[in-house]
MDTraj code that builds the backbone (N, CA, C; nanometers):
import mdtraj as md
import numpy as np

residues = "UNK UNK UNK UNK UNK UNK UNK UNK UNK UNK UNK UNK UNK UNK UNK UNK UNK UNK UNK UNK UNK UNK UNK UNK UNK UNK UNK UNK UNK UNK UNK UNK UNK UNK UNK UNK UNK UNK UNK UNK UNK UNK UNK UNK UNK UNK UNK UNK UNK UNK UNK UNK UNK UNK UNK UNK UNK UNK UNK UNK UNK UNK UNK UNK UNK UNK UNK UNK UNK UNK UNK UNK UNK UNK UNK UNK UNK UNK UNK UNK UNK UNK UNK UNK UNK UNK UNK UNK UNK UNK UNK UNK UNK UNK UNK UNK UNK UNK UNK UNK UNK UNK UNK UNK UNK UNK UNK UNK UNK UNK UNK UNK UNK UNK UNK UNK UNK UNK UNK UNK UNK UNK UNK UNK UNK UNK UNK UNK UNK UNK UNK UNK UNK UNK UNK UNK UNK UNK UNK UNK UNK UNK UNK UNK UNK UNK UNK UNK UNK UNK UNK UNK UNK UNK UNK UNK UNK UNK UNK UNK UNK UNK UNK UNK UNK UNK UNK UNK UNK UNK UNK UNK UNK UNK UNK".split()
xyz = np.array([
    [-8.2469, -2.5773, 2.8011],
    [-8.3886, -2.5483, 2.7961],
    [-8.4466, -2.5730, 2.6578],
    [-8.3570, -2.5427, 2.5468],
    [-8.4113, -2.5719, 2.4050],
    [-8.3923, -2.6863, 2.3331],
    [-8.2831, -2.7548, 2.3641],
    [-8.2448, -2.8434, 2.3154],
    [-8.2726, -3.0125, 2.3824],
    [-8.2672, -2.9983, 2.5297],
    [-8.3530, -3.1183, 2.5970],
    [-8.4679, -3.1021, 2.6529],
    [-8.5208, -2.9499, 2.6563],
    [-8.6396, -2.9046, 2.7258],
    [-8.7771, -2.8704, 2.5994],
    [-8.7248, -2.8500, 2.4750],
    [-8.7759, -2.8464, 2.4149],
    [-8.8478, -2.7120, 2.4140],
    [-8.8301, -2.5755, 2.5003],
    [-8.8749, -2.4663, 2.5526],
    [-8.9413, -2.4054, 2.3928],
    [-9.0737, -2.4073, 2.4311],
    [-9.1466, -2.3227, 2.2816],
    [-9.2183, -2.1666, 2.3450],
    [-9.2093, -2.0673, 2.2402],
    [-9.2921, -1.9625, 2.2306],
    [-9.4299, -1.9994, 2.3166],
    [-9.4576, -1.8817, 2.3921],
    [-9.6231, -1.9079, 2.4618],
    [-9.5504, -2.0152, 2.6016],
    [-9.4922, -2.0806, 2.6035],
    [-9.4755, -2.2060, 2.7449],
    [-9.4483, -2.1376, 2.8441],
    [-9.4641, -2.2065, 2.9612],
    [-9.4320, -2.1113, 3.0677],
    [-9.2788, -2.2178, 3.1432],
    [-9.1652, -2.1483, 3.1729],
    [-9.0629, -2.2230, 3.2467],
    [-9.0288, -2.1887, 3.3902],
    [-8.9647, -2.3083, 3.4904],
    [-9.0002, -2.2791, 3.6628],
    [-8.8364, -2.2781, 3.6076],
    [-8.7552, -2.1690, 3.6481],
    [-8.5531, -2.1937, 3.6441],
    [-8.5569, -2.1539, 3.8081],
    [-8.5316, -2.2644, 3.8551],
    [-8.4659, -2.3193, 3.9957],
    [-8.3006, -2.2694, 3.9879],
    [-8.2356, -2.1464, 4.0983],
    [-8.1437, -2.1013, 4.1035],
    [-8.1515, -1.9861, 3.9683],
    [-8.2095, -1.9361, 3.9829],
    [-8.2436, -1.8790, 3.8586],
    [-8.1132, -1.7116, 3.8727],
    [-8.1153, -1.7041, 3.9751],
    [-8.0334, -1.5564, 4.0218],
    [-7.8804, -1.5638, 3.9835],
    [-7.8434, -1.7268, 3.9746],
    [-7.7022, -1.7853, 3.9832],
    [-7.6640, -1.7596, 3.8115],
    [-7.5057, -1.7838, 3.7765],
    [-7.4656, -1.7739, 3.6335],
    [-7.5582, -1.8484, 3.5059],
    [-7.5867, -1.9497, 3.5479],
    [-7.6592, -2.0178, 3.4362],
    [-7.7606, -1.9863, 3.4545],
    [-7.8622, -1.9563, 3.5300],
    [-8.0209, -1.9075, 3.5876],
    [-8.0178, -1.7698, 3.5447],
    [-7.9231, -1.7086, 3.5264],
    [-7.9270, -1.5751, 3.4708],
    [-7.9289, -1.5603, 3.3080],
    [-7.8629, -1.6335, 3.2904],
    [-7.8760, -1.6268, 3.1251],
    [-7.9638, -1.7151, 3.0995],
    [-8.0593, -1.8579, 3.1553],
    [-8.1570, -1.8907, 3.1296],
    [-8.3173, -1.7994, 3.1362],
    [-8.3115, -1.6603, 3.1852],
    [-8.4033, -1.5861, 3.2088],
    [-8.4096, -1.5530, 3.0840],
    [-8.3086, -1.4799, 3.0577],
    [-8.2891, -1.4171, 2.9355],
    [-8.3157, -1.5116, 2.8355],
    [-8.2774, -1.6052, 2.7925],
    [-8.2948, -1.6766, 2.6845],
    [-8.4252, -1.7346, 2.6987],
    [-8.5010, -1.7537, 2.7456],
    [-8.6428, -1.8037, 2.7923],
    [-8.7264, -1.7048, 2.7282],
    [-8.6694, -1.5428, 2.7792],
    [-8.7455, -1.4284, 2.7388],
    [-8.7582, -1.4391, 2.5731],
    [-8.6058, -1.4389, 2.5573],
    [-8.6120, -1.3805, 2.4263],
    [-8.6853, -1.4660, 2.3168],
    [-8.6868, -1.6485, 2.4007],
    [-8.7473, -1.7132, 2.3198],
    [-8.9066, -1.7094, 2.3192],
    [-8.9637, -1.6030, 2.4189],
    [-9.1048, -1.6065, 2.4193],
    [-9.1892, -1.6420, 2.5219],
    [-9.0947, -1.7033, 2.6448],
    [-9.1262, -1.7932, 2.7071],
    [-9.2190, -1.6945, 2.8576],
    [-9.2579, -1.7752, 2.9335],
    [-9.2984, -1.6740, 3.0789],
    [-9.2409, -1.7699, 3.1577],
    [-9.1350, -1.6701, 3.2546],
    [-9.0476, -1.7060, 3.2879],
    [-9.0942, -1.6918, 3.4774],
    [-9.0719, -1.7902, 3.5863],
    [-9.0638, -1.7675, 3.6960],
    [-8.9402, -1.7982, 3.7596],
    [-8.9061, -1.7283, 3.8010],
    [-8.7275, -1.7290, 3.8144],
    [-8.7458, -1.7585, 4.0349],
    [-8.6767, -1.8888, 4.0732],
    [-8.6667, -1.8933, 4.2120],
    [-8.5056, -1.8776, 4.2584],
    [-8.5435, -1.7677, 4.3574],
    [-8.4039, -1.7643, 4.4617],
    [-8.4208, -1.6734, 4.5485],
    [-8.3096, -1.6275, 4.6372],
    [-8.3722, -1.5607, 4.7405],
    [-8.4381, -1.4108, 4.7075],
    [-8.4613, -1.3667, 4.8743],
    [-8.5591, -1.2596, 4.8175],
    [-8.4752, -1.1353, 4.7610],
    [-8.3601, -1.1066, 4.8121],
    [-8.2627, -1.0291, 4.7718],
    [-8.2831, -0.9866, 4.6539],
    [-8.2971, -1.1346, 4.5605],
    [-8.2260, -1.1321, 4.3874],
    [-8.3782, -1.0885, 4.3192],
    [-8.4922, -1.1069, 4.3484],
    [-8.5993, -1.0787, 4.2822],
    [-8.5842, -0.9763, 4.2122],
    [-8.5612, -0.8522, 4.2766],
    [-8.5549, -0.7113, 4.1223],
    [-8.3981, -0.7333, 4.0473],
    [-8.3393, -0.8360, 4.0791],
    [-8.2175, -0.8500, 3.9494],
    [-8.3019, -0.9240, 3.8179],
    [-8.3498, -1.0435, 3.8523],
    [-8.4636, -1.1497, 3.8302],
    [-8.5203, -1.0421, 3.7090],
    [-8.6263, -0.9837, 3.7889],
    [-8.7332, -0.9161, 3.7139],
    [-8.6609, -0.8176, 3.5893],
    [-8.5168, -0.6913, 3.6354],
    [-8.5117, -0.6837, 3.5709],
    [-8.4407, -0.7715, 3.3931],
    [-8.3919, -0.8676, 3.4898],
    [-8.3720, -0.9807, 3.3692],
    [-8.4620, -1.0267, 3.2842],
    [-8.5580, -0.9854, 3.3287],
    [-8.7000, -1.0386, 3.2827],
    [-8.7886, -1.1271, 3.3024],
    [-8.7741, -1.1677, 3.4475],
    [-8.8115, -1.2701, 3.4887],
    [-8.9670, -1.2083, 3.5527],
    [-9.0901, -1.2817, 3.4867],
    [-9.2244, -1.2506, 3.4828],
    [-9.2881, -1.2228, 3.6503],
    [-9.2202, -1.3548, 3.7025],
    [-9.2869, -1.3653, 3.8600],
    [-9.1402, -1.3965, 3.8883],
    [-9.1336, -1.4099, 4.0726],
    [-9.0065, -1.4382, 4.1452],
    [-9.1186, -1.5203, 4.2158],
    [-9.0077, -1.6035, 4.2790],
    [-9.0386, -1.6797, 4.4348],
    [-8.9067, -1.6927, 4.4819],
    [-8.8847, -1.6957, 4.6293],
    [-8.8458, -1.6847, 4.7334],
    [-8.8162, -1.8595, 4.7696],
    [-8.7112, -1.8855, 4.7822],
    [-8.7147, -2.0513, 4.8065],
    [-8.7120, -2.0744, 4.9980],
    [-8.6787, -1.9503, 5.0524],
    [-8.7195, -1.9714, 5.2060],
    [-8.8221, -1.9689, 5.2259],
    [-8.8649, -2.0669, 5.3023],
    [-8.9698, -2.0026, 5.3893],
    [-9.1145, -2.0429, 5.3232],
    [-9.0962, -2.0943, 5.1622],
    [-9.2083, -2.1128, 5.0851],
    [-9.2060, -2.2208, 5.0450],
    [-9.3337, -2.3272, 5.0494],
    [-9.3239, -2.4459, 4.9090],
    [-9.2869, -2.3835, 4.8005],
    [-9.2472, -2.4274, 4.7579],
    [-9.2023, -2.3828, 4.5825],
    [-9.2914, -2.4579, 4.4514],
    [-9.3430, -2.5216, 4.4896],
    [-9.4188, -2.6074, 4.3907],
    [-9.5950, -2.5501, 4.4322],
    [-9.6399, -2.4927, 4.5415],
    [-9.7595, -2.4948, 4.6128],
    [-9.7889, -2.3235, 4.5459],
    [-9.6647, -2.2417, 4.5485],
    [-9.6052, -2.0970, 4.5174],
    [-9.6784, -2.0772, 4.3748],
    [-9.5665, -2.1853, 4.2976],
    [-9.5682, -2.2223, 4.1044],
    [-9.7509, -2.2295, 4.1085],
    [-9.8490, -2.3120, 4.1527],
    [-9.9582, -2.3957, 4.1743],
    [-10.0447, -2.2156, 4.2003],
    [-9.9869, -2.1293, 4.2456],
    [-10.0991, -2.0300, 4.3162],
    [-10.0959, -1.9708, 4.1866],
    [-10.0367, -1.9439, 4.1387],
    [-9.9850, -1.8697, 3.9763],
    [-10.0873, -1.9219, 3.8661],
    [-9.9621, -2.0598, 3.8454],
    [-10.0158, -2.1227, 3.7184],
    [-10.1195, -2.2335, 3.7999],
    [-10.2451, -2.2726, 3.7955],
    [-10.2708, -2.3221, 3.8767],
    [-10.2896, -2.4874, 3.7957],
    [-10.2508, -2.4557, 3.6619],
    [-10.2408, -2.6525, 3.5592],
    [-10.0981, -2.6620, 3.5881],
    [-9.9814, -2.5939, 3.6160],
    [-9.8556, -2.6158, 3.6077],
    [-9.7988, -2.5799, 3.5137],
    [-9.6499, -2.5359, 3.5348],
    [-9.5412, -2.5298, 3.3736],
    [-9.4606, -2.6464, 3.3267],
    [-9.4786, -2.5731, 3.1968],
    [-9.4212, -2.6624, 3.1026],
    [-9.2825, -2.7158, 3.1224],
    [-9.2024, -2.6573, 3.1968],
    [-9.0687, -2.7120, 3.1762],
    [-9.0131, -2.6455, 3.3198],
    [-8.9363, -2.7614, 3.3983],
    [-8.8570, -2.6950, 3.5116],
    [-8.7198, -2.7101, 3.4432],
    [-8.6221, -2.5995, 3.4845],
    [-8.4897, -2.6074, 3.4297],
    [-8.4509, -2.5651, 3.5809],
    [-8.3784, -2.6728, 3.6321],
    [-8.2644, -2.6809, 3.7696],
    [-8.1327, -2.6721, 3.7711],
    [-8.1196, -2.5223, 3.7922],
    [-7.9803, -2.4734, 3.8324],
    [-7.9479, -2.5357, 4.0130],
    [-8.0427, -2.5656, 4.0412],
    [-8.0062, -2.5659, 4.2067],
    [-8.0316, -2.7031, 4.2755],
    [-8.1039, -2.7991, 4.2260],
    [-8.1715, -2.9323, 4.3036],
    [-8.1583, -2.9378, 4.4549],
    [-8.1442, -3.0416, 4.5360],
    [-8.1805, -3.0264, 4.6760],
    [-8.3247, -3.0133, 4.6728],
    [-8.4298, -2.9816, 4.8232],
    [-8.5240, -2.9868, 4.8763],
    [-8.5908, -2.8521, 4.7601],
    [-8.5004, -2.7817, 4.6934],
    [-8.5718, -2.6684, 4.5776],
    [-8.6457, -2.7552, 4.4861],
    [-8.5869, -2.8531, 4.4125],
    [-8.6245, -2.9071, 4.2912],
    [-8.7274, -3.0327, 4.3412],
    [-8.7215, -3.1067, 4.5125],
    [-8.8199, -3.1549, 4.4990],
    [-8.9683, -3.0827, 4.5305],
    [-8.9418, -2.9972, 4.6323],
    [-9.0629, -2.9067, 4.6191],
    [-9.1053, -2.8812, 4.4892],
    [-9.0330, -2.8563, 4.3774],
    [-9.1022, -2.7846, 4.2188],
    [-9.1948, -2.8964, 4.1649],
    [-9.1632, -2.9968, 4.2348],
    [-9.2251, -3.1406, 4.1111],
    [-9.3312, -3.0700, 4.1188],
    [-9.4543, -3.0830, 4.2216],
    [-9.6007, -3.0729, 4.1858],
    [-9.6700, -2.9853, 4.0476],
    [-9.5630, -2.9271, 4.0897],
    [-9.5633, -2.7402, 3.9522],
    [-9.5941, -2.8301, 3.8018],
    [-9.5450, -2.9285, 3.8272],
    [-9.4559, -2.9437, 3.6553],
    [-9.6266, -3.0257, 3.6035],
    [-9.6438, -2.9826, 3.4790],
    [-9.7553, -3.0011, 3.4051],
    [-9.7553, -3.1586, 3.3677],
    [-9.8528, -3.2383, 3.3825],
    [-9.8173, -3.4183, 3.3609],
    [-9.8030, -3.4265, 3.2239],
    [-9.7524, -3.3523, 3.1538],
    [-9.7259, -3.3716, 3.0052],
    [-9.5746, -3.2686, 3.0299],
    [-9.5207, -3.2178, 3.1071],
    [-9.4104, -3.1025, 3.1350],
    [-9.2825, -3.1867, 3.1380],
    [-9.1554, -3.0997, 3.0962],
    [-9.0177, -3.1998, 3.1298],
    [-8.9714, -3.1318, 3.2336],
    [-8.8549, -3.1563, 3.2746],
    [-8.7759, -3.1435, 3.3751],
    [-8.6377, -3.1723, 3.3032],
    [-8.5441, -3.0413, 3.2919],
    [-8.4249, -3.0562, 3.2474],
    [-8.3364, -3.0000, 3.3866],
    [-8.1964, -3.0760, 3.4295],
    [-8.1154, -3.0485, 3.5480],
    [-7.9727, -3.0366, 3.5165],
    [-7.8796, -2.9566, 3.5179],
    [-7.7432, -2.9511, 3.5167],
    [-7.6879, -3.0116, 3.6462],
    [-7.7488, -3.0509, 3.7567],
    [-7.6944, -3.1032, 3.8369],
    [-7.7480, -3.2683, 3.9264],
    [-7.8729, -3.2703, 3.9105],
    [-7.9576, -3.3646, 3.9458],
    [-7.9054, -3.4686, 3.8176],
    [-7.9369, -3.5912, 3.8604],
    [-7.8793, -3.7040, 3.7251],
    [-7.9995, -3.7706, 3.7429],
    [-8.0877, -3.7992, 3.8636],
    [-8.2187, -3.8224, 3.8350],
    [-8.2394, -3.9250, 3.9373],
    [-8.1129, -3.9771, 3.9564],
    [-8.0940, -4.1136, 4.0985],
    [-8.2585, -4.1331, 4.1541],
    [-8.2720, -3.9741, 4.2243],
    [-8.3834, -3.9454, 4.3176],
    [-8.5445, -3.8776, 4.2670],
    [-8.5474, -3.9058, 4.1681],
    [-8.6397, -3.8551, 4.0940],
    [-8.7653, -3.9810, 4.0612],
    [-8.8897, -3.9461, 4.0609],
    [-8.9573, -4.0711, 4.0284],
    [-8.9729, -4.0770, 3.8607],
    [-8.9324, -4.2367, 3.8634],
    [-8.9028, -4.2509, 3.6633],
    [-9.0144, -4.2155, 3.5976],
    [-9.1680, -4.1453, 3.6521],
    [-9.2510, -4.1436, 3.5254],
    [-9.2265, -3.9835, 3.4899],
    [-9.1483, -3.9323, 3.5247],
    [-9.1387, -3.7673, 3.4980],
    [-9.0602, -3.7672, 3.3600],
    [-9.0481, -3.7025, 3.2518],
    [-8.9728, -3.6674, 3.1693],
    [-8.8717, -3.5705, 3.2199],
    [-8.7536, -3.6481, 3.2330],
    [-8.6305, -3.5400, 3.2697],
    [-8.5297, -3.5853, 3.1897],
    [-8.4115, -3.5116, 3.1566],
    [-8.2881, -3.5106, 3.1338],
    [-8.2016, -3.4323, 3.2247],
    [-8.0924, -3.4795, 3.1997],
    [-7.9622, -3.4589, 3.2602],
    [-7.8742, -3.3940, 3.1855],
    [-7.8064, -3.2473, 3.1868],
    [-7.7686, -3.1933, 3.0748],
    [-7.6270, -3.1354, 3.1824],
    [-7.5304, -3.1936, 3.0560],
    [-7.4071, -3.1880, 3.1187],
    [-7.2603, -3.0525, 3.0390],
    [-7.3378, -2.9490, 3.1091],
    [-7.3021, -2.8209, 3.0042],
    [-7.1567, -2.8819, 2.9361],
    [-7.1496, -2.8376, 2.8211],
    [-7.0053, -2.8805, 2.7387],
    [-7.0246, -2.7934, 2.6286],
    [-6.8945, -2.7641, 2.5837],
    [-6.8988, -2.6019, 2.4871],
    [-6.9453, -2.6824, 2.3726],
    [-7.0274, -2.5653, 2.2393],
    [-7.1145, -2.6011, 2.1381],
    [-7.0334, -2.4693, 2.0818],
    [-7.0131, -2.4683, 1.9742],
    [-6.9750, -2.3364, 1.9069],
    [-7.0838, -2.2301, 1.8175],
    [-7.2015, -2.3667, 1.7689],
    [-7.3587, -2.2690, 1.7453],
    [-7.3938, -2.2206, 1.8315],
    [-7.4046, -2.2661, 1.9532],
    [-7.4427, -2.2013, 2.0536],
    [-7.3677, -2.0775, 2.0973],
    [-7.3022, -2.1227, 2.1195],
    [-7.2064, -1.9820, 2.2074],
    [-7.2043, -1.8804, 2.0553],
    [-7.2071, -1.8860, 1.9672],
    [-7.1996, -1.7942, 1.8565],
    [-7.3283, -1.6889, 1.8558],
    [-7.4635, -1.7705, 1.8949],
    [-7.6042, -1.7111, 1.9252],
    [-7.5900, -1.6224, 2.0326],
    [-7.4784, -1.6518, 2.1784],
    [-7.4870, -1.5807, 2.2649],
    [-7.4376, -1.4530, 2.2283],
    [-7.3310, -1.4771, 2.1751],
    [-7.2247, -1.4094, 2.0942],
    [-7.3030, -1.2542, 2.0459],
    [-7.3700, -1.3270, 1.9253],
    [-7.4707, -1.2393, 1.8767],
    [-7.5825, -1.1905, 1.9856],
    [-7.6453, -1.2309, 2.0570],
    [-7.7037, -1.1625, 2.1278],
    [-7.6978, -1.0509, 2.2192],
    [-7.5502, -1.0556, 2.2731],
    [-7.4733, -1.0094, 2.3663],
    [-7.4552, -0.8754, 2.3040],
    [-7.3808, -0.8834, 2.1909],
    [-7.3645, -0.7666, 2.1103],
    [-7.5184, -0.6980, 2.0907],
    [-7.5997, -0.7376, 2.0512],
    [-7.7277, -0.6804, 2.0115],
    [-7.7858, -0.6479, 2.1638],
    [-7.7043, -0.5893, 2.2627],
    [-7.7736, -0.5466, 2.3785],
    [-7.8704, -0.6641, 2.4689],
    [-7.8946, -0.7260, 2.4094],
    [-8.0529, -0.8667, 2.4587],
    [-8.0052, -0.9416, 2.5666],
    [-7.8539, -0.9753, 2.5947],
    [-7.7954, -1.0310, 2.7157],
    [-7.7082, -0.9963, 2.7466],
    [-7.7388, -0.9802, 2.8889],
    [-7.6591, -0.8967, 2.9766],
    [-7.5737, -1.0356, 3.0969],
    [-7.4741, -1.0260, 3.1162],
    [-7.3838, -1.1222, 3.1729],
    [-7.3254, -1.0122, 3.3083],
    [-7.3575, -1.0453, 3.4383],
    [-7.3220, -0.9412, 3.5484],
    [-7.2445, -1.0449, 3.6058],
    [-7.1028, -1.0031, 3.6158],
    [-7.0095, -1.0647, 3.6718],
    [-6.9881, -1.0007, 3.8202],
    [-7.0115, -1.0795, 3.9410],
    [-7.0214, -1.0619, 4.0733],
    [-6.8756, -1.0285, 4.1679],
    [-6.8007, -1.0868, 4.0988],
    [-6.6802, -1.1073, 4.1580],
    [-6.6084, -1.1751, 4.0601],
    [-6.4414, -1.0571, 4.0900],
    [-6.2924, -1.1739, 4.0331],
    [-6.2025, -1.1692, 4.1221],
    [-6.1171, -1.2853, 4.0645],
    [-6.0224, -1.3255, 4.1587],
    [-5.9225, -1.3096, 4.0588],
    [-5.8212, -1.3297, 4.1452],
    [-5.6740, -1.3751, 4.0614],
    [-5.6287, -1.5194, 4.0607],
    [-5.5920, -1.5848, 3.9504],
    [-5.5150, -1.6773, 3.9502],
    [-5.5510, -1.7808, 4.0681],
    [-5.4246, -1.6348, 4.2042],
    [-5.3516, -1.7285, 4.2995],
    [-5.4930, -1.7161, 4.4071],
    [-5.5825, -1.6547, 4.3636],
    [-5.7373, -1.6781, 4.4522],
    [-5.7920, -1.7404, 4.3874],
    [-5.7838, -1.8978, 4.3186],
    [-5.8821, -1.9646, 4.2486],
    [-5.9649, -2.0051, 4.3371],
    [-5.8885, -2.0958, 4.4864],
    [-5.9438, -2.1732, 4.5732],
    [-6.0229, -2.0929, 4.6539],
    [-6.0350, -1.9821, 4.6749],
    [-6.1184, -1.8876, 4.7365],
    [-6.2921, -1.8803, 4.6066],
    [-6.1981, -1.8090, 4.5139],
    [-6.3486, -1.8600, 4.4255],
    [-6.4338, -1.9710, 4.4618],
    [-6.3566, -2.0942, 4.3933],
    [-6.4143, -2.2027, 4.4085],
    [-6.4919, -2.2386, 4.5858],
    [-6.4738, -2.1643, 4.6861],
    [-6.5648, -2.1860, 4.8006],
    [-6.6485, -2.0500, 4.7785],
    [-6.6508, -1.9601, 4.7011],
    [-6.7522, -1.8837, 4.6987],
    [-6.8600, -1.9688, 4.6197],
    [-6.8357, -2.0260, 4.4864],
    [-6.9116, -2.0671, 4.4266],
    [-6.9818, -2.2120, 4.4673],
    [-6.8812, -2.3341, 4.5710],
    [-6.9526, -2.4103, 4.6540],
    [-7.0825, -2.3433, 4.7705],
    [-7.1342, -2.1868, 4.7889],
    [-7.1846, -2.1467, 4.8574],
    [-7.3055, -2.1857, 4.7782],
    [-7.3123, -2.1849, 4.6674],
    [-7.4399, -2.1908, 4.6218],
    [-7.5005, -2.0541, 4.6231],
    [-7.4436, -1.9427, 4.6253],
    [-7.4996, -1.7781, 4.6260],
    [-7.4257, -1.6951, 4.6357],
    [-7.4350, -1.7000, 4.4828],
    [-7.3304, -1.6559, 4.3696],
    [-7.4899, -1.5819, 4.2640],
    [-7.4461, -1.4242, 4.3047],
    [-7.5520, -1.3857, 4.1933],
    [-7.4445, -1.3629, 4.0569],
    [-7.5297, -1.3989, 3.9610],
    [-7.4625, -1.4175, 3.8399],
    [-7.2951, -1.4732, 3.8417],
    [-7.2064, -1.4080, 3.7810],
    [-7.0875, -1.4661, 3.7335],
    [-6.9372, -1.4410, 3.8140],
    [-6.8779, -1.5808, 3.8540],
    [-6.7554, -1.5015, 3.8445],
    [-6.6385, -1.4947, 3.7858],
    [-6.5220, -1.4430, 3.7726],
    [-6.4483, -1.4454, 3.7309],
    [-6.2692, -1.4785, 3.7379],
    [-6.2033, -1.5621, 3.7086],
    [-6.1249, -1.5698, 3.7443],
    [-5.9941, -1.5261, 3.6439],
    [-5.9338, -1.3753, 3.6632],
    [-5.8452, -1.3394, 3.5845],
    [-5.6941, -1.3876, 3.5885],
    [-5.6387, -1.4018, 3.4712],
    [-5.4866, -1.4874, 3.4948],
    [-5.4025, -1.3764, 3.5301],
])
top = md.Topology()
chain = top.add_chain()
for i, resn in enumerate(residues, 1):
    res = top.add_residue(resn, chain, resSeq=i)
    for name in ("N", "CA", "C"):
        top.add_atom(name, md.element.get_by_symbol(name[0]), res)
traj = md.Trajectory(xyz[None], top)
């Protein structure tokens, strides 16, 4: 969000899968950077969302998601960050401000129309980074809710929880 999204103080950000491990700590870090945050996933996760700090929720059943973003902000936000792509992230386009980016951990852009500003961000460990979380974590400001662990010899069970795509926050796999 900061580094290919360019996420500034005052902006407003759409985090698609927002309830999931990375959508959870993108709330938070959005917050802390200033940001107004609309966090989408189901309706379940909304008061996890909120209390994460997530400003508004939407509901990805049942709703446009971009028509949702549009009733709110009605010029669009500044930056979509996609934890989730599929029929979520094309519904969000309309949302996105014609000057707005679009950053995706999973979308590469194949299907995307080329006049949008997007990147493709392919998480890989940073040691400034994770040192900021580091520090934050300690200073109470992020909270990391681990959903479920497994053992070891339950990796392959994980790994089809987390192909579900609904996975609130984190899990864990202990050796």
């Amino acid at each position: 969000m900061f580094d290919a999204g360019n996420l500034q103080k005052g902006q407003t950000v759409l985090i698609l899968g927002a309830s999931g491990g990375v959508g959870t700590m993108a709330i938070q870090l959005a917050k802390e950077q200033g940001a107004t945050v609309v966090g989408v996933a189901s309706e379940q996760n909304h008061q996890y969302m909120k209390e994460l700090g997530a400003d508004h929720t939407i509901k990805y059943k049942d709703t446009h998601i971009g028509d949702a973003v549009k009733e709110i902000f009605p010029d669009g936000v500044d930056l979509i960050f996609d934890c989730a792509s599929g029929e979520t992230l094309q519904q969000s386009l309309v949302a996105l401000k014609p000057n707005g980016k679009l950053v995706s951990i999973l979308n590469q852009g194949q299907d995307l129309d080329k006049g949008i500003d997007f990147t493709y961000v392919f998480v890989e460990p940073n040691s400034s980074q994770l040192d900021r979380l580091r520090e934050l974590a300690d200073a109470g400001k992020l909270k990391v809710l681990v959903s479920q662990t497994y053992t070891l010899q339950e990796a392959a069970e994980a790994m089809k929880q987390i192909e579900t795509k609904h996975t609130t926050g984190k899990i864990v796999i202990i050796p």
